[in-house]
N, CA and C of each residue as an Amber inpcrd file, in Angstrom:
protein
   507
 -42.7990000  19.5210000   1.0450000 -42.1140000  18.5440000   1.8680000
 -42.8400000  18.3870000   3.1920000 -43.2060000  16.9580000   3.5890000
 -43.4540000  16.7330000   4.8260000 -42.7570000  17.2590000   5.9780000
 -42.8570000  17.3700000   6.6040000 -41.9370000  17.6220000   8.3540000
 -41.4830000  15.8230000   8.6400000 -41.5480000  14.8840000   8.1800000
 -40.9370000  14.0020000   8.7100000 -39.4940000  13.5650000   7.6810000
 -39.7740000  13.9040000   6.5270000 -38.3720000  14.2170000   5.5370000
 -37.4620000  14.8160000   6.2250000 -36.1950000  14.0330000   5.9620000
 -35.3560000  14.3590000   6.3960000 -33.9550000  14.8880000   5.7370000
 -33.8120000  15.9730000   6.0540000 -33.1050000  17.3390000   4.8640000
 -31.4850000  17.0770000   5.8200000 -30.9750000  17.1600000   7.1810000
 -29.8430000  17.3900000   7.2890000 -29.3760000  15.7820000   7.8490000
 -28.7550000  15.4510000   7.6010000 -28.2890000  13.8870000   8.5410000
 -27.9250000  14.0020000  10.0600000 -27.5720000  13.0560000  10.4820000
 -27.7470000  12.9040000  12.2340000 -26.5770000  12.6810000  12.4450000
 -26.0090000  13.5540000  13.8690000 -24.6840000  13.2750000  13.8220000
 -23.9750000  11.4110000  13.9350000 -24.9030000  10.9550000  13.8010000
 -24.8840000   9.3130000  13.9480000 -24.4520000   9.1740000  12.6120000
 -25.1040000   9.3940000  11.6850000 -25.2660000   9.0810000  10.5160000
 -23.5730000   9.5020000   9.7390000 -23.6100000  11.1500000   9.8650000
 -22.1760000  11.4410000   9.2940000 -21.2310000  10.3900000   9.7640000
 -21.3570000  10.2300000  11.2740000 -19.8900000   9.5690000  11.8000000
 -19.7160000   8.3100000  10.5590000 -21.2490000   7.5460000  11.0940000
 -20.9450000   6.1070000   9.5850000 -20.3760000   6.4050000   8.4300000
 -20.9660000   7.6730000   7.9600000 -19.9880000   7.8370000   6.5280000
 -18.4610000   8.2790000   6.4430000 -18.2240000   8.9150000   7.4190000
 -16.5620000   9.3450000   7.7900000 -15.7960000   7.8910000   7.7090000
 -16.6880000   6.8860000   8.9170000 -15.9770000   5.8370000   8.9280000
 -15.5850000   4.9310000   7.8830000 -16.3870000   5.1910000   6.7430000
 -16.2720000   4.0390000   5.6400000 -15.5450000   4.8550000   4.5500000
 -14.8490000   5.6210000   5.0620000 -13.7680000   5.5980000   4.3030000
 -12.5440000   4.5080000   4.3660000 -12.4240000   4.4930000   3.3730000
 -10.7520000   3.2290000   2.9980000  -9.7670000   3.8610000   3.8730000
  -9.1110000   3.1560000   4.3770000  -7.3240000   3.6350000   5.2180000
  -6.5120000   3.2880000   4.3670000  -5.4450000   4.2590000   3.6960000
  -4.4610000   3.3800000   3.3700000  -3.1020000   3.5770000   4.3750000
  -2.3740000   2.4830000   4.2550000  -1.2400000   2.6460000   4.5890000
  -0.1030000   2.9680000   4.2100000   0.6120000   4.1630000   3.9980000
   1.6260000   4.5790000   3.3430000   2.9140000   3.9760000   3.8500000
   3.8070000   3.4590000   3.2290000   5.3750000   3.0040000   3.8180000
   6.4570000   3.8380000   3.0900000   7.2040000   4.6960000   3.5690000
   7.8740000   5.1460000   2.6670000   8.9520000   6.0760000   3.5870000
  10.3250000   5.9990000   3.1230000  11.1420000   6.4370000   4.2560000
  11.6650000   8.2050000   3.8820000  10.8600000   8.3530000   2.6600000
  10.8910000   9.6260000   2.5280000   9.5410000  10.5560000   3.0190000
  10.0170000  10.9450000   4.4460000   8.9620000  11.5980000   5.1030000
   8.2680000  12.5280000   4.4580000   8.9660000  13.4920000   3.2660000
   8.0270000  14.4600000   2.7450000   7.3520000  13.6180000   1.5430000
   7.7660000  12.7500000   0.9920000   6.8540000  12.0580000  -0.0450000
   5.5010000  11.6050000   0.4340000   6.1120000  10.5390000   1.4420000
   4.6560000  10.1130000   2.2370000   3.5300000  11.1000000   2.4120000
   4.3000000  12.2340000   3.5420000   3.3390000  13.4750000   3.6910000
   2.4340000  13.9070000   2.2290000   3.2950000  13.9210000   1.1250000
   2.4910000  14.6340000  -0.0920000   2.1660000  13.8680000  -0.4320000
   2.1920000  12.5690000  -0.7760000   0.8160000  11.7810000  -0.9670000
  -0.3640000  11.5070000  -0.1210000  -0.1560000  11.8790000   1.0060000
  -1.0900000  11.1740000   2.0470000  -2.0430000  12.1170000   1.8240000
  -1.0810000  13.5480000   1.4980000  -2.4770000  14.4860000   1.0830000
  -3.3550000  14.5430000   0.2130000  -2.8370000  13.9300000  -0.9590000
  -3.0650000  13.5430000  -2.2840000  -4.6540000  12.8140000  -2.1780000
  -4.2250000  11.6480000  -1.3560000  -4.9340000  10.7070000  -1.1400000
  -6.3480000  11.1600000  -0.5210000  -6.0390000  12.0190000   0.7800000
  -7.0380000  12.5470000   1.5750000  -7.9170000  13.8150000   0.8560000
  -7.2230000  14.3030000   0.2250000  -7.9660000  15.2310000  -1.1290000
  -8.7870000  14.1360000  -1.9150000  -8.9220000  13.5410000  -1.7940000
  -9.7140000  12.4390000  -2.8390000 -10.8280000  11.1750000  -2.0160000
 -10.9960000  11.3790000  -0.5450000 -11.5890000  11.0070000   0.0630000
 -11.0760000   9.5740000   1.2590000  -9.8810000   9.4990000   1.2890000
  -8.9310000   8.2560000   1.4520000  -9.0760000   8.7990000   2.9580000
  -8.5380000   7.8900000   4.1560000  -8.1180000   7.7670000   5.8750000
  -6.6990000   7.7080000   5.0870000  -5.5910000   7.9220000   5.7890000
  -4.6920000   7.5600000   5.8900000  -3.4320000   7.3560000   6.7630000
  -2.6120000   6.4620000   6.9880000  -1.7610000   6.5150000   8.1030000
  -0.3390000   6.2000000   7.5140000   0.5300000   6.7230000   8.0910000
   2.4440000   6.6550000   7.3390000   2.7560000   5.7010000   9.0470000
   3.9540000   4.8310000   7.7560000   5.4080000   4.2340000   8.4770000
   5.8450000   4.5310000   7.7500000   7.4130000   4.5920000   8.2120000
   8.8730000   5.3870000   7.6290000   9.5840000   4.4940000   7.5330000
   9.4990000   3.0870000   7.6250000  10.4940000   2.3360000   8.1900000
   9.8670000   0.5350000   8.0010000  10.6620000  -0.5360000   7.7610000
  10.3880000  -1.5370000   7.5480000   9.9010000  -2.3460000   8.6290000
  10.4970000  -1.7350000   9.9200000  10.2050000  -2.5400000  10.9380000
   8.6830000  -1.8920000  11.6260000   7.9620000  -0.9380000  11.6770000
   6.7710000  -0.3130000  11.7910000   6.1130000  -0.2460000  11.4990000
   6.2050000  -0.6790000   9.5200000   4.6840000  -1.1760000   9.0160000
   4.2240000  -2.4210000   9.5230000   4.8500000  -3.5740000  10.1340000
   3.9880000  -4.4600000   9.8780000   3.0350000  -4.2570000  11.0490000
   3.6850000  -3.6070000  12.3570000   3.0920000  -3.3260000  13.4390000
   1.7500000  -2.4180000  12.9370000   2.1850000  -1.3130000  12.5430000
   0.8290000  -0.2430000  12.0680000  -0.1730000  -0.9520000  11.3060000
   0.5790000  -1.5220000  10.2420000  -0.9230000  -2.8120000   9.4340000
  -1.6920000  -3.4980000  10.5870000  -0.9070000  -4.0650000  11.1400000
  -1.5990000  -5.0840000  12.2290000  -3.0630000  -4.4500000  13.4730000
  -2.0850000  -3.0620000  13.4530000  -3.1710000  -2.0950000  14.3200000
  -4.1840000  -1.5940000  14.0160000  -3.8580000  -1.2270000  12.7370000
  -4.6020000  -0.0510000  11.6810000  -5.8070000  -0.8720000  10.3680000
  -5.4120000  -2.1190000  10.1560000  -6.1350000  -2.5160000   9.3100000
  -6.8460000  -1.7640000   7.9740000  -5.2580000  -1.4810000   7.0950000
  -5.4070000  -0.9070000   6.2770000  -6.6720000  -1.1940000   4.6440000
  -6.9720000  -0.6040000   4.0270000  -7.6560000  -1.3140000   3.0650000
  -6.4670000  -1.6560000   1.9450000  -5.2440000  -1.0200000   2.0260000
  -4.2450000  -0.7990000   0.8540000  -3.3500000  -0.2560000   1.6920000
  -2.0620000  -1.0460000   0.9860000  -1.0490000  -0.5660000   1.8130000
   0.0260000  -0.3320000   0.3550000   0.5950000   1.1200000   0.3310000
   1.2180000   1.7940000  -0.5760000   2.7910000   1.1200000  -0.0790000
   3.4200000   0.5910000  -0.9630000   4.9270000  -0.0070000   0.1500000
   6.0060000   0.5110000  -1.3740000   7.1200000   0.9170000  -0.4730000
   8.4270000   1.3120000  -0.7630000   8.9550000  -0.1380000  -1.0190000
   9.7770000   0.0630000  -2.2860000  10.6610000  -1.2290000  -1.8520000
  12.0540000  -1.2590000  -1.1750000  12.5390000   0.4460000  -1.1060000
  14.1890000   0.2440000   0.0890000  13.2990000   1.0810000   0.9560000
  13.8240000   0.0660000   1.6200000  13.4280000   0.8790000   3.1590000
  14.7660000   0.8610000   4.7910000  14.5980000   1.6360000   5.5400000
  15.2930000   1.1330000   6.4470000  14.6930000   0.1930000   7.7290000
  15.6430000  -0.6380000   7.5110000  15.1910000  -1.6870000   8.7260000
  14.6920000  -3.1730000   7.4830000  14.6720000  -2.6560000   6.4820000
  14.5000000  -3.9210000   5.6170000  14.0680000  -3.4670000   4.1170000
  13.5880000  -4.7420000   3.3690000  12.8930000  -4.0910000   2.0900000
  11.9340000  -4.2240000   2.1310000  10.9130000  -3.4130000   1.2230000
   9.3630000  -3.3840000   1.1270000   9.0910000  -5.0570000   0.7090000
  10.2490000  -5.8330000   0.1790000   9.4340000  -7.2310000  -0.5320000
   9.3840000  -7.7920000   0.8810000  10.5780000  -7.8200000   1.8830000
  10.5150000  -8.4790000   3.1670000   9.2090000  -7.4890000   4.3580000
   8.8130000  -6.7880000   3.7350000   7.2880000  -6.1220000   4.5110000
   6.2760000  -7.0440000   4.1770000   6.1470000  -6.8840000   2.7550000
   5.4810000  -7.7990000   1.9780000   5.0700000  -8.8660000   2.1320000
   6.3420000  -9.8620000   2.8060000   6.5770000 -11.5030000   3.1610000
   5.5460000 -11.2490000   4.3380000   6.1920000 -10.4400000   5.4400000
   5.3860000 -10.4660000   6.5520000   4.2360000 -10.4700000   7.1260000
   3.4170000  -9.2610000   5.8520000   2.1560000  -8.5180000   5.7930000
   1.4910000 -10.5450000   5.5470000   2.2110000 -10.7440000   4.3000000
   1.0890000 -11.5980000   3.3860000   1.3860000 -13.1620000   4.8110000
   2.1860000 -13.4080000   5.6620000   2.2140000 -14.5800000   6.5310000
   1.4680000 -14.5090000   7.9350000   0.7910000 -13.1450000   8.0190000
   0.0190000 -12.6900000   9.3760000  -1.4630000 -12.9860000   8.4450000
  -2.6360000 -14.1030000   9.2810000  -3.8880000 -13.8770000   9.5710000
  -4.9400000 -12.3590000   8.9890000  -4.0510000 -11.1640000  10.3070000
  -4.8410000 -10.1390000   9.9070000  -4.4990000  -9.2180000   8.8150000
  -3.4570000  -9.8580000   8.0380000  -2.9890000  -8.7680000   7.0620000
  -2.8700000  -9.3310000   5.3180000  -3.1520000 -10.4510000   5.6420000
  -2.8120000 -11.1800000   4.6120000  -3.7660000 -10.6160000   3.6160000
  -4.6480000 -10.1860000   3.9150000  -5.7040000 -10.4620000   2.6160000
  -5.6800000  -8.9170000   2.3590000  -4.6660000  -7.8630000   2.5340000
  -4.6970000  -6.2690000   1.9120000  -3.9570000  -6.0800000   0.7360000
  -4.2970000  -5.9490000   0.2720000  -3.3020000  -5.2180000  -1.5260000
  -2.4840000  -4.2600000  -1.1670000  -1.0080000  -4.7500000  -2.0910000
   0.2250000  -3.8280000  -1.6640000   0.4300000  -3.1280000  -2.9880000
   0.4330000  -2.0400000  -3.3820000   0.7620000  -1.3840000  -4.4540000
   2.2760000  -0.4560000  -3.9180000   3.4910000  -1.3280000  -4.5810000
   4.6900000  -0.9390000  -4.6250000   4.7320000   0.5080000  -5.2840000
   5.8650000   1.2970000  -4.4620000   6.4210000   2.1470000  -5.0780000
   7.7040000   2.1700000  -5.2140000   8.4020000   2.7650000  -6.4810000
   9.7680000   2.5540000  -6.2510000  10.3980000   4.1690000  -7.1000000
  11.2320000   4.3810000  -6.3630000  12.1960000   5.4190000  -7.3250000
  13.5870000   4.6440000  -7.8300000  14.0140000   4.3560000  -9.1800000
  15.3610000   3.9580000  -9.5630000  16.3930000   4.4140000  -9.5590000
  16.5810000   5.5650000  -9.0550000  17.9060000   6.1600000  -8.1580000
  18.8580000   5.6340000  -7.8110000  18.6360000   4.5710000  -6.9040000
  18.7590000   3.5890000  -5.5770000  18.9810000   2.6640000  -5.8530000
  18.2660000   1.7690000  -6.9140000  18.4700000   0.3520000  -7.0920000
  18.5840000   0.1830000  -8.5230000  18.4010000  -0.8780000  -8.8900000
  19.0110000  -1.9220000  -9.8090000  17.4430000  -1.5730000 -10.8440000
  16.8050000  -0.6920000 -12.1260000  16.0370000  -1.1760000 -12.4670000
  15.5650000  -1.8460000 -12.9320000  16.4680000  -2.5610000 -13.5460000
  15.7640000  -4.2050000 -14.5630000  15.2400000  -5.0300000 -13.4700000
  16.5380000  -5.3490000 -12.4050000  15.7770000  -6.0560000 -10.9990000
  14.8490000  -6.0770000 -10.4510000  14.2560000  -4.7580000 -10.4940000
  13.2680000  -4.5450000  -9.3730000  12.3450000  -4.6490000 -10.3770000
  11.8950000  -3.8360000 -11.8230000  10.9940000  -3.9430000 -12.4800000
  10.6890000  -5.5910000 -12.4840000  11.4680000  -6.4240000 -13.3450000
  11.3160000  -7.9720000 -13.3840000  10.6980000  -8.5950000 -12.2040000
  11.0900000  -8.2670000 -10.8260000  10.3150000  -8.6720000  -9.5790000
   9.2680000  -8.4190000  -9.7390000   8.5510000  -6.9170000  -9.7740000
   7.5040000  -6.4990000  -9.8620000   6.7450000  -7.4250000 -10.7310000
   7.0690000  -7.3970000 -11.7480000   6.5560000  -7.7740000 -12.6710000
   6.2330000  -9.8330000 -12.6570000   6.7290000 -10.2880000 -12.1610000
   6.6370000 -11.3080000 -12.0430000   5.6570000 -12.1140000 -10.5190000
   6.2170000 -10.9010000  -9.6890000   4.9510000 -10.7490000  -8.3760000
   3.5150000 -10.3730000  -8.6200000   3.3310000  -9.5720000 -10.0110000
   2.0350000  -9.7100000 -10.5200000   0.9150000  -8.4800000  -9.3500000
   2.3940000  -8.1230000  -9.1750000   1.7280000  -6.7310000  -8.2390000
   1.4250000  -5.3400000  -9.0160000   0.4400000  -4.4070000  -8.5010000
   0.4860000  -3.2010000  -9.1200000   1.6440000  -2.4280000  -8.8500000
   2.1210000  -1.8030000  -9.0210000   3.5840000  -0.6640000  -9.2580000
   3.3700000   0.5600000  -9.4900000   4.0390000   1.3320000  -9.0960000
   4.0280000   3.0910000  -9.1340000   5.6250000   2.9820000  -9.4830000
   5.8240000   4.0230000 -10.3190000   7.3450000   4.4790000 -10.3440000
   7.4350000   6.1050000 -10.1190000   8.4820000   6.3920000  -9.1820000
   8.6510000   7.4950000  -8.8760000   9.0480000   8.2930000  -9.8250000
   9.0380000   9.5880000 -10.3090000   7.9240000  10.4270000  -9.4990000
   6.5520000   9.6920000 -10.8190000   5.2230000  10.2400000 -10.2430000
   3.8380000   9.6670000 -11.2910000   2.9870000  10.9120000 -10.5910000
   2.1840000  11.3430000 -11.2280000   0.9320000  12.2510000 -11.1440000
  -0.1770000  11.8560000 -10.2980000  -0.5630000  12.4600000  -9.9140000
  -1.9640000  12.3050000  -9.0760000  -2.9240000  11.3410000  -9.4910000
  -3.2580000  11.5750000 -10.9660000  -3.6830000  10.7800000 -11.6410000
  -3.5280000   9.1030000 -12.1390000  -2.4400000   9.2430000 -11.5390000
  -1.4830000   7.8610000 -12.1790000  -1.6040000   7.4080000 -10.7910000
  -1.4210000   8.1590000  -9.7420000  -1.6940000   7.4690000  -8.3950000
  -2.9500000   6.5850000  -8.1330000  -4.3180000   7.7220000  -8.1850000
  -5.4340000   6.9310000  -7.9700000  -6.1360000   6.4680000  -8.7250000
  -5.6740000   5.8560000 -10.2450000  -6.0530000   4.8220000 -10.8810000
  -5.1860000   3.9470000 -10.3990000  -3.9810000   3.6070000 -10.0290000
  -3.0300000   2.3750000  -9.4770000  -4.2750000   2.1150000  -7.9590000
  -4.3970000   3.0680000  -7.2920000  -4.8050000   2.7930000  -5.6870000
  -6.3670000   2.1600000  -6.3210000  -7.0650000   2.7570000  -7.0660000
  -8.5030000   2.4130000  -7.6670000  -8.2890000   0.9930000  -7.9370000
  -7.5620000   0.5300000  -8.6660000  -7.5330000  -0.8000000  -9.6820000
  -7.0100000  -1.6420000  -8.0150000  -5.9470000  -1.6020000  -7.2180000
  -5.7240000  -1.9730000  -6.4780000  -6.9170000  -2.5010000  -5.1280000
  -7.8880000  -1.6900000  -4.8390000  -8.7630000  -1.5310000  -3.7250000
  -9.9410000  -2.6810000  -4.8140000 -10.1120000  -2.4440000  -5.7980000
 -10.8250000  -3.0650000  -6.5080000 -10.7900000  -4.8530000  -6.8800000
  -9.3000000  -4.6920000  -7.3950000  -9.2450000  -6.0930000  -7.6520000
  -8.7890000  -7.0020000  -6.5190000  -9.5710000  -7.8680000  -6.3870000
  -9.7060000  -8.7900000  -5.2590000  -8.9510000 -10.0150000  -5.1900000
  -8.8870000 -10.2840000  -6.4320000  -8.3120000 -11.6440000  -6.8390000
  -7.2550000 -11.8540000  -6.5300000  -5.7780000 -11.2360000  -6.1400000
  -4.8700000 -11.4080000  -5.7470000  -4.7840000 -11.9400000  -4.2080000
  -5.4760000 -11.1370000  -3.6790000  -5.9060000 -11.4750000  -2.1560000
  -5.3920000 -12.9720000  -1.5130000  -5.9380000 -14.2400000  -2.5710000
  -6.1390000 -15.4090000  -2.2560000  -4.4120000 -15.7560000  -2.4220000
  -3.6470000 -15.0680000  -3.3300000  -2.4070000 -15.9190000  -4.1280000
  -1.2420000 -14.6920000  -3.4850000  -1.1520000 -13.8380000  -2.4910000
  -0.4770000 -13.5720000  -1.3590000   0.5020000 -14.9940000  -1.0390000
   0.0200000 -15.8120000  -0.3550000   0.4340000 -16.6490000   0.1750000
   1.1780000 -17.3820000  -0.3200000   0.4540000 -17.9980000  -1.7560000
   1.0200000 -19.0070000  -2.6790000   2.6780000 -18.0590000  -3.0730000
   2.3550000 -16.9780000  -3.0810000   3.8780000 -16.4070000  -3.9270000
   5.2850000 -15.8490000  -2.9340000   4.5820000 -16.6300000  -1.6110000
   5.7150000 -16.5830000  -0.5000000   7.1860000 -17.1790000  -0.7150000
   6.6950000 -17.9460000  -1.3610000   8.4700000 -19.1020000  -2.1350000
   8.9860000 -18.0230000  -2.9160000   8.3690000 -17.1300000  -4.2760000
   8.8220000 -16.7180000  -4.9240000   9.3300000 -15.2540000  -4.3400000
   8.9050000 -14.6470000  -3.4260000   9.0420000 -13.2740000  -2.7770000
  10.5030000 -13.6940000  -2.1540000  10.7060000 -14.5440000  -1.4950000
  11.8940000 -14.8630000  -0.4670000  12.7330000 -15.1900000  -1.9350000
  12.4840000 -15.8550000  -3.0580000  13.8860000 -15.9680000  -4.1550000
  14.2390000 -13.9400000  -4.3620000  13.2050000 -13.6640000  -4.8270000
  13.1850000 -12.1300000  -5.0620000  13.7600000 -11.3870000  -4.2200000
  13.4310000 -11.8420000  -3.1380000  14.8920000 -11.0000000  -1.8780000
  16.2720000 -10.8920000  -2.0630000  16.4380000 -12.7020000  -1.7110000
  17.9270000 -12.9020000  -2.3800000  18.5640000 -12.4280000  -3.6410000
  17.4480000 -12.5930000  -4.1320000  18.1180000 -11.7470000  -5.9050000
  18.2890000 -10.4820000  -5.8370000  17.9920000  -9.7880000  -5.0750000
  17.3710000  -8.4210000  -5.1690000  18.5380000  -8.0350000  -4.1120000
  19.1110000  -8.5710000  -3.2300000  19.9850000  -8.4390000  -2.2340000
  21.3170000  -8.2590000  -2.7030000  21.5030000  -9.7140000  -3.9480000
  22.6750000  -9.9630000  -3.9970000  23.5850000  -9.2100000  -4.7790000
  25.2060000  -8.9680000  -4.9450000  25.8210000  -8.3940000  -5.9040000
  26.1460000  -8.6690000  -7.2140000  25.8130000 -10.4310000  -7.3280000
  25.7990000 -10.2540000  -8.7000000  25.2440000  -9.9360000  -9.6830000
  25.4690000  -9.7390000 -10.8640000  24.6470000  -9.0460000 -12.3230000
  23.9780000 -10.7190000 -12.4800000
């Protein structure tokens, strides 16, 4: 080996690679869930940052400029679909992939699945494996194409509220 090869990197250099790691944004009002995924995530090379609360993600997205934002759909202070509305009607947020999580405990599951499913979003159901996590977050960070049709499915997100709100069957 020459003496001009270069064997250890420059502290310049590491910082660039630290930085290009992905952020995601976790939403989830169960503080120890968040926490154990965030670790999950960061075991696997991920940035990551938690809101607890409906009214704080959109602020933290806005700050944080997530690559993926992991969203709850009950939350307090609102629902993950009305995060959703918000994320996808802001400039700087519009264009991040939301991969829902939901536990059926709580809600209605035909409802919420059928939303999901018709929002054409990726989905996690509580509880899922590590594994099941970062192929959802993989396929999510990856596929791009949704990006553009955020917007277009603003009519249908606000019916999905109301439905999702209301008491009747």
């Amino acid at each position: 080996m020459d003496k001009e090869t270069k064997i250890i990197p420059s502290e310049i250099e590491v910082k660039e690679v630290v930085s290009m790691a992905q952020k995601i944004l976790i939403v989830d009002d169960d503080v120890d869930f968040a926490k154990l995924l965030g670790a999950r995530l960061m075991a696997n090379g991920y940035d990551v940052v938690s809101a607890y609360d409906a009214l704080r993600a959109p602020i933290l997205a806005q700050q944080e400029r997530p690559h993926l934002v992991i969203l709850d759909i009950r939350l307090p202070g609102g629902s993950g679909f009305r995060v959703y509305e918000i994320l996808k009607l802001s400039i700087l947020t519009s264009h991040i992939p939301i991969l829902f999580v939901t536990g059926f405990d709580r809600v209605d599951e035909q409802k919420v699945r059928s939303s999901l499913q018709v929002l054409s979003n990726p989905f996690l159901v509580k509880p899922f494996t590590t594994e099941e996590l970062l192929e959802k977050v993989k396929i999510s960070l990856e596929d791009r194409s949704g990006l553009t049709e955020g917007a277009k499915r603003l009519p249908l997100v606000k019916k999905l509220i109301k439905y999702l709100e209301s008491d009747a069957d």
